[in-house]
C-alpha positions in Angstrom: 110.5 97.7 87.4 108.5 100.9 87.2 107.4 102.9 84.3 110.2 102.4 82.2 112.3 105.3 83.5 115.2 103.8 84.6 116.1 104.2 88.9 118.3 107.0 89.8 119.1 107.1 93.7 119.4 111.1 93.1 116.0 111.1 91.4 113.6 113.6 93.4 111.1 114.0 91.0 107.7 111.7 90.9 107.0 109.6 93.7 108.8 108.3 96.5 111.4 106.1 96.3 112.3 103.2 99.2 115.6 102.7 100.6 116.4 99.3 102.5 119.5 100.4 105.3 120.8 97.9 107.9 120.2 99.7 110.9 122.0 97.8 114.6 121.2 98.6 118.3 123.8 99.6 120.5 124.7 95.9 121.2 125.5 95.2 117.3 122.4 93.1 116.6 121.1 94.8 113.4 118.3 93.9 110.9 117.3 95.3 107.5 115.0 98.0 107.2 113.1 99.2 104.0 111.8 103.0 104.2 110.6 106.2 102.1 114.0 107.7 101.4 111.7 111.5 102.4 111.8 109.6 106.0 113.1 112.1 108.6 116.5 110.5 110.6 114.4 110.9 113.8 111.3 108.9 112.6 113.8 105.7 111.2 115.8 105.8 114.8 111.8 105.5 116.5 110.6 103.0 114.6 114.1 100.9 114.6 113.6 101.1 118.5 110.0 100.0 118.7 111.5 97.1 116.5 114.0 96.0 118.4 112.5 96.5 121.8 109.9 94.2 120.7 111.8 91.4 119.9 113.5 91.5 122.7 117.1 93.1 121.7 117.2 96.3 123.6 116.1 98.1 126.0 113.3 101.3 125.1 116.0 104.2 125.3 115.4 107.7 123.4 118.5 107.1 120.2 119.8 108.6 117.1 121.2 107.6 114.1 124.8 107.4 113.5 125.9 106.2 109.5 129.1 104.2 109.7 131.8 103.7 107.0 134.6 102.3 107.0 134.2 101.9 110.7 133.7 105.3 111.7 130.2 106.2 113.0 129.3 110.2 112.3 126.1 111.0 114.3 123.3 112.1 111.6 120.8 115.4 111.8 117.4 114.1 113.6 115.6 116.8 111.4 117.1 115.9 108.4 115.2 113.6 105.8 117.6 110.3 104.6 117.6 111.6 100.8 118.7 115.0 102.1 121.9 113.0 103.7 122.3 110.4 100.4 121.5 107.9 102.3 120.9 104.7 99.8 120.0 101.2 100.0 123.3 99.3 101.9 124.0 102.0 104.4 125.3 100.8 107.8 123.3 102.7 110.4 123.6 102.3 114.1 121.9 103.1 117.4 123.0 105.8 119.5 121.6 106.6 123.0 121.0 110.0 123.4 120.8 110.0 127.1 120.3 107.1 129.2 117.5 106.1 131.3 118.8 106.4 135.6 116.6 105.1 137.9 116.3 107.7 141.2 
């Protein structure tokens, strides 16, 4: 708990709040991820990449974000920050290629 003021995920004032999204590679295999809700879309689809590509679950391609409810993905702003977007803690983000790598 913090200082007593009780969490609001609207709440811009003071410091920075975290959000924890589950964000999934192309291929479905997704993980939790727990960021500063100020995080631009762009930085969050970066970092998820690096992730993944690390362990293995998808290739280093250049992605978005895409926020899916109810089973409808809607591609997300790259400049825009998560809070801007009301993007809170449970969101289903996925992976979207933005173009894909061709060889010759």
């Amino acid at each position: 708990m913090s200082s007593g003021k009780p969490d609001k995920p609207d709440d811009h004032g003071g410091g920075p709040s975290t959000v924890t999204v589950d964000v999934a590679t192309p291929s479905n295999e997704s993980r939790p991820f727990t960021v500063n809700a100020h995080e631009r879309v762009d930085k969050l689809a970066r970092d998820a990449v690096k992730e993944f590509v690390a362990a293995g679950l998808m290739a280093d391609l250049d992605c978005g974000l895409a926020l899916v409810v109810a089973g409808v993905a809607t591609p997300l702003d790259d400049t825009a920050r998560l809070d801007e977007l009301n993007i809170h803690t449970g969101a289903r983000l996925v992976l979207v290629v933005k173009k894909p790598k061709t060889d010759g």
